[in-house]
N, C-alpha and C positions, 0 to 999 in steps of 0.2 A: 261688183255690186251695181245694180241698175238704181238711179237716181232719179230719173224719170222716165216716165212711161212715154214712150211713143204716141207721138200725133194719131198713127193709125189705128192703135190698138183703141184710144180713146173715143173715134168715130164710130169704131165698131163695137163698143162697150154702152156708148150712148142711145145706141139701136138698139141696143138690145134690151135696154134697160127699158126703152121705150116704150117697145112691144111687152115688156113684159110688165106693164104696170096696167096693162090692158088684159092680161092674161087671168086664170083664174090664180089666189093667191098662194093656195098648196101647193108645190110640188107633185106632179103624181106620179106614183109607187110603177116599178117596173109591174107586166102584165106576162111577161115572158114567161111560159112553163119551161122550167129548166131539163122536163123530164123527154122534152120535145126537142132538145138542143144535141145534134148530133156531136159526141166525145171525139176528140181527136189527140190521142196521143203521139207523141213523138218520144223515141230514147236515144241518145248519143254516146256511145261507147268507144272511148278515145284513149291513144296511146298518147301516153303524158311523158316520153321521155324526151333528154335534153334537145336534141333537133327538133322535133316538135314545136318548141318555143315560142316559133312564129305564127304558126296557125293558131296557136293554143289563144297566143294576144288578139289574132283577128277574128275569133270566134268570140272572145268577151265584146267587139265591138259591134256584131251581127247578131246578136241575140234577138234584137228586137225586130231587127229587118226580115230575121226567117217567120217568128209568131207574127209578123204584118202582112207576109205571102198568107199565111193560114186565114187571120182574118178575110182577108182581100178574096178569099175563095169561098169562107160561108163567116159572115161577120156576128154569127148567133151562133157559131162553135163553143163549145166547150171543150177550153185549150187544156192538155197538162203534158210538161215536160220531165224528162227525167235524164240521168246524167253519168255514168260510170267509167271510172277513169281506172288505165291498167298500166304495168311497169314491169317486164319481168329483170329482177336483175342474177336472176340463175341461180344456182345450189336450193333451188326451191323457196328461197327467201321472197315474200309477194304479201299483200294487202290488200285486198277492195274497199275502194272507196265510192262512193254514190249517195248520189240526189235521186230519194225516188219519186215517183210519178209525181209531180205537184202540181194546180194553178195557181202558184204564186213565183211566175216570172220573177216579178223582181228581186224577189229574195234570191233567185237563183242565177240574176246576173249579182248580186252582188256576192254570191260566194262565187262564179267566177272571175270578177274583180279578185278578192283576195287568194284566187287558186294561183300555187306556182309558187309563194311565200317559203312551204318547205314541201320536198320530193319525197313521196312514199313508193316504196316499188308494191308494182302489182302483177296479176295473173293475166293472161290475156284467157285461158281457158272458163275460171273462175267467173271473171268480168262477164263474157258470152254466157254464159249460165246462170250467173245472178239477173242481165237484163232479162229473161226469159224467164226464169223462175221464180224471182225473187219481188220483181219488181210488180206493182199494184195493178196493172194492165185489166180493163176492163173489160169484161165478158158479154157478149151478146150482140147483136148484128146492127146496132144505133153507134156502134163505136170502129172509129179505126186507128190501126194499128202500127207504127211503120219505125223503125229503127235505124241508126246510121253507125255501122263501125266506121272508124278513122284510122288510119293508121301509114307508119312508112316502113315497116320494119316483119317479115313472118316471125314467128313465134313457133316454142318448144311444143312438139306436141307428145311428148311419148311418156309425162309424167301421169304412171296409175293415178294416182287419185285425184286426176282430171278429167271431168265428164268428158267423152269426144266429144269434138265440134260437129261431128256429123249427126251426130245422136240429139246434141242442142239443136240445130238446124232445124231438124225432123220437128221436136216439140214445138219447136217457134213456129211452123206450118201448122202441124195441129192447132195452135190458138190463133190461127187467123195473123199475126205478125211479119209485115216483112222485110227481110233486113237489105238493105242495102251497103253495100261500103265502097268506101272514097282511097282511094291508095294514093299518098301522100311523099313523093319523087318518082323515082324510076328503077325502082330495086324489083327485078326482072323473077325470083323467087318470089315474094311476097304479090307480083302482079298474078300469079298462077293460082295462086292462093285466095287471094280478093275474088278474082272471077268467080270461082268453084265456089266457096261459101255466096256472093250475090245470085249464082244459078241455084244454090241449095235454097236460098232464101229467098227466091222467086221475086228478087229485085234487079237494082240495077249495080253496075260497077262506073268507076270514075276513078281517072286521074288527076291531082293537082299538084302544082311546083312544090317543091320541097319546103319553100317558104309559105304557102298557104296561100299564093296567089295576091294578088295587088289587093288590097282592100281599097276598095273604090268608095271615096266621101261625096255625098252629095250634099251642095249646096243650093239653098235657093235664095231670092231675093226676102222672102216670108218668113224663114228661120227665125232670123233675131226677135219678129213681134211672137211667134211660136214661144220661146224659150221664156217670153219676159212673161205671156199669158200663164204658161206653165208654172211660175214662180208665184205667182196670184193664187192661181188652184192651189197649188201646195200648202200656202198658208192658211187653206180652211181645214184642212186634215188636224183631227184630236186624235192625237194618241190618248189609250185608255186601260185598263186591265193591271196587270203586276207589274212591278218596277222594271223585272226581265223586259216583257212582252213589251212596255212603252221603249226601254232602250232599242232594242230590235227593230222598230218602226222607224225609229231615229235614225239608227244608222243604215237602215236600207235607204230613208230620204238625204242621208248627206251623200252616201255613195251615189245617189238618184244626181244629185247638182253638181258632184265632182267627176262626173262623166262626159268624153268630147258630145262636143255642140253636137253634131250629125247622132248619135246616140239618146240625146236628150229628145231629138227633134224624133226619132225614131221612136222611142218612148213613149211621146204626146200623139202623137197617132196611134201607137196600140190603144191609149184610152178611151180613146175619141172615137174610134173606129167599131170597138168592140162592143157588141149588141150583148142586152141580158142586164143585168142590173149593174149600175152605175157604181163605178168606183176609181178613184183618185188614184188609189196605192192597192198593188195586190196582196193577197194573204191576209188579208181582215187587221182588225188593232186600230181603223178607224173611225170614233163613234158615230159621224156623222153619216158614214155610209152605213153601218152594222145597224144601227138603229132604223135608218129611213128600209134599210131593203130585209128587215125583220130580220138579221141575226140575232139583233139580242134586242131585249126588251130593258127602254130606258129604267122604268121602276124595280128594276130585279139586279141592277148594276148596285154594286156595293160604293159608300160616296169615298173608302178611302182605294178605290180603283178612279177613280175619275179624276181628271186634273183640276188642281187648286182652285182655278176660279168658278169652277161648278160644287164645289164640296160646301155643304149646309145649306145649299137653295133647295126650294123646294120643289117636287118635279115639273108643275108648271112652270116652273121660273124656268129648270135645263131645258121642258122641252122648244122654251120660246128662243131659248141662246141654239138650238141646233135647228130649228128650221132656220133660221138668220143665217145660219151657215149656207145651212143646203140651199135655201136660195142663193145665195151669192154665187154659190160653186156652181150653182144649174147656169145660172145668166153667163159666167164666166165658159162654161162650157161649151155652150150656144156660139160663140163668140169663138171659139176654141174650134169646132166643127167647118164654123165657114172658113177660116184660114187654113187648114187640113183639107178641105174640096180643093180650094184656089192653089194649096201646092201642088196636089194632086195632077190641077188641070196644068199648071205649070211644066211637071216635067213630064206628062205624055207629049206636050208640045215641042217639049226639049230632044224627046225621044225619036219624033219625027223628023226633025232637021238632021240629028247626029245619030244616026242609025249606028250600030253596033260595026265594030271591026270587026272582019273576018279573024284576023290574027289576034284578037282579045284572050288573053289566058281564063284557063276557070279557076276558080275559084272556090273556097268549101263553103262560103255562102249561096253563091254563083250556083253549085251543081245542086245544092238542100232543097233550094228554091223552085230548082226545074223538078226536082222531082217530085216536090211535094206538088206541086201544080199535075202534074200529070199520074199521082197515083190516089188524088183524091178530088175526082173527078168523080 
């Protein structure tokens, strides 16, 4: 627990508060047309069994760093992920499991925090058929499209009541989808395999260690005022709506604080970075953003949905307690933004001294990131 605030954060709080006593005193509303915002989906179709393990851990810790490449290429995307994880354990016994298309990152790192708790076996034919068929994939030329199977291991193909995979293939071409996959050691079947389905899927092929390659943490000198700002922001977020939906925001936000540093710090740049209307925590449940960026209309909110200390006041009273907010969080923001440049310029400079080893392993962050950069251009 932080006990006090850093000197610097304090200086850079002070400016800003400054400036903005000199500013006009509402807040103003995002201008962004959403409908202008090019969609960029991503699907990750992953073999979840036991060897896998390692990769499985360093994909919970890169979530944020692959959607910060996205930003970092159009920061007014309109990001959604999606997620289906496969197991065959043979005699036909298989389950799919998946996260489908969402923009709510966070919810979806924090079911990959709790994935792994228990093993369900899955289809790997299934799974390639549900990303494709099942999965909310939006239509029309403002969107794109791009899928990663994972895996280290081929799979059974000759059970009838598995769509082929060439036949999936095919329909993932028809809707503009392209898959690409990561083959995950050195099992020289499954590499013959990976190629064929990334040439069907008119992507690319990659291989990484069996362990998932080094997850690389980056540090910088700015982290820790990052992380303590971050802790500020969090505290204006109101949870709102049914007892379910406010727990759920709860525990996206403790899993949000119980995450390493480099994580949280990744985190606070997806926010910061990301153009389009402001918000704290993804997947809505926040009054302070839902009302400011017109999800929901404070006078239409029922008082036994809202937390205790807004219940019997009257809407002028909530709406004066949530601009109080929203300002705080804008300045806090503001503030949040210049330390996110200053890392920014930090490790391109880091970049330039300690250029990259030739012999550096890839990695399934590592290869996501190259390709997302180069097929969404």
């Amino acid at each position: 627990m932080m006990n006090r605030m850093p000197r610097s954060i304090l200086s850079r709080l002070a400016v800003v508060f400054f400036m903005a006593a000199f500013a006009m005193p509402a807040l103003a509303e995002s201008t962004v047309d959403g409908s202008k915002s090019q969609r960029i989906e991503v699907a990750f179709v992953l073999d979840v069994n036991g060897s896998m393990s390692d990769l499985i851990d360093g994909a919970k810790r890169k979530i944020w760093s692959i959607v910060n490449t996205i930003i970092d290429i159009n920061p007014e995307a309109d990001i959604r992920i999606a997620l289906i994880t496969y197991r065959d354990w043979g005699a036909g016994s298989y389950e799919i499991n998946s996260v489908d298309m969402t923009e709510d990152v966070q919810g979806l790192y924090s079911k990959l925090v709790k994935f792994g708790d228990r093993e369900r076996p899955k289809s790997f034919n299934q799974a390639l058929d549900r990303s494709v068929q099942e999965l909310e994939w939006t239509k029309g030329k403002n969107a794109k499209r791009i899928a990663f199977l994972v895996g280290d291991a081929p799979f059974q193909t000759d059970d009838p009541n598995d769509p082929p995979y060439p036949q999936v293939l095919k329909r993932a071409q028809d809707e503009k989808i392209t898959f690409n996959t990561v083959q995950v050691g050195e099992n020289p079947d499954t590499a013959k395999l990976w190629q064929k389905i990334a040439q069907m899927g008119q992507g690319h092929y990659f291989t990484i260690p069996q362990d998932g390659g080094r997850v690389t943490v980056i540090e910088t000198p700015l982290d820790h005022d990052i992380l303590v700002l971050q802790q500020m922001i969090d505290k204006t977020i109101i949870p709102y709506g049914s007892s379910l939906k406010q727990a759920e925001l709860r525990t996206k936000l403790e899993t949000k604080a119980k995450a390493p540093a480099s994580v949280q710090v990744d985190n606070s740049r997806y926010y910061s970075k990301k153009g389009g209307s402001k918000e704290a925590i993804t997947g809505g449940g926040d009054l302070v953003a839902d009302v400011k960026n017109g999800v929901r209309k404070l006078d239409l909110i029922k008082d036994f949905d809202l937390p205790e200390n807004l219940r019997g006041k009257s809407i002028d009273e909530k709406q004066v307690f949530l601009d109080q907010q929203s300002q705080k969080r804008g300045k806090l923001e503001i503030a949040m933004t210049e330390l996110i440049k200053e890392r920014d310029i930090y490790l391109a400079d880091q970049a330039t001294t300690q250029p990259r080893k030739e012999n550096d392993t890839q990695s399934l962050d590592k290869v996501v990131t190259e390709t997302l950069r180069d097929q969404l251009k």
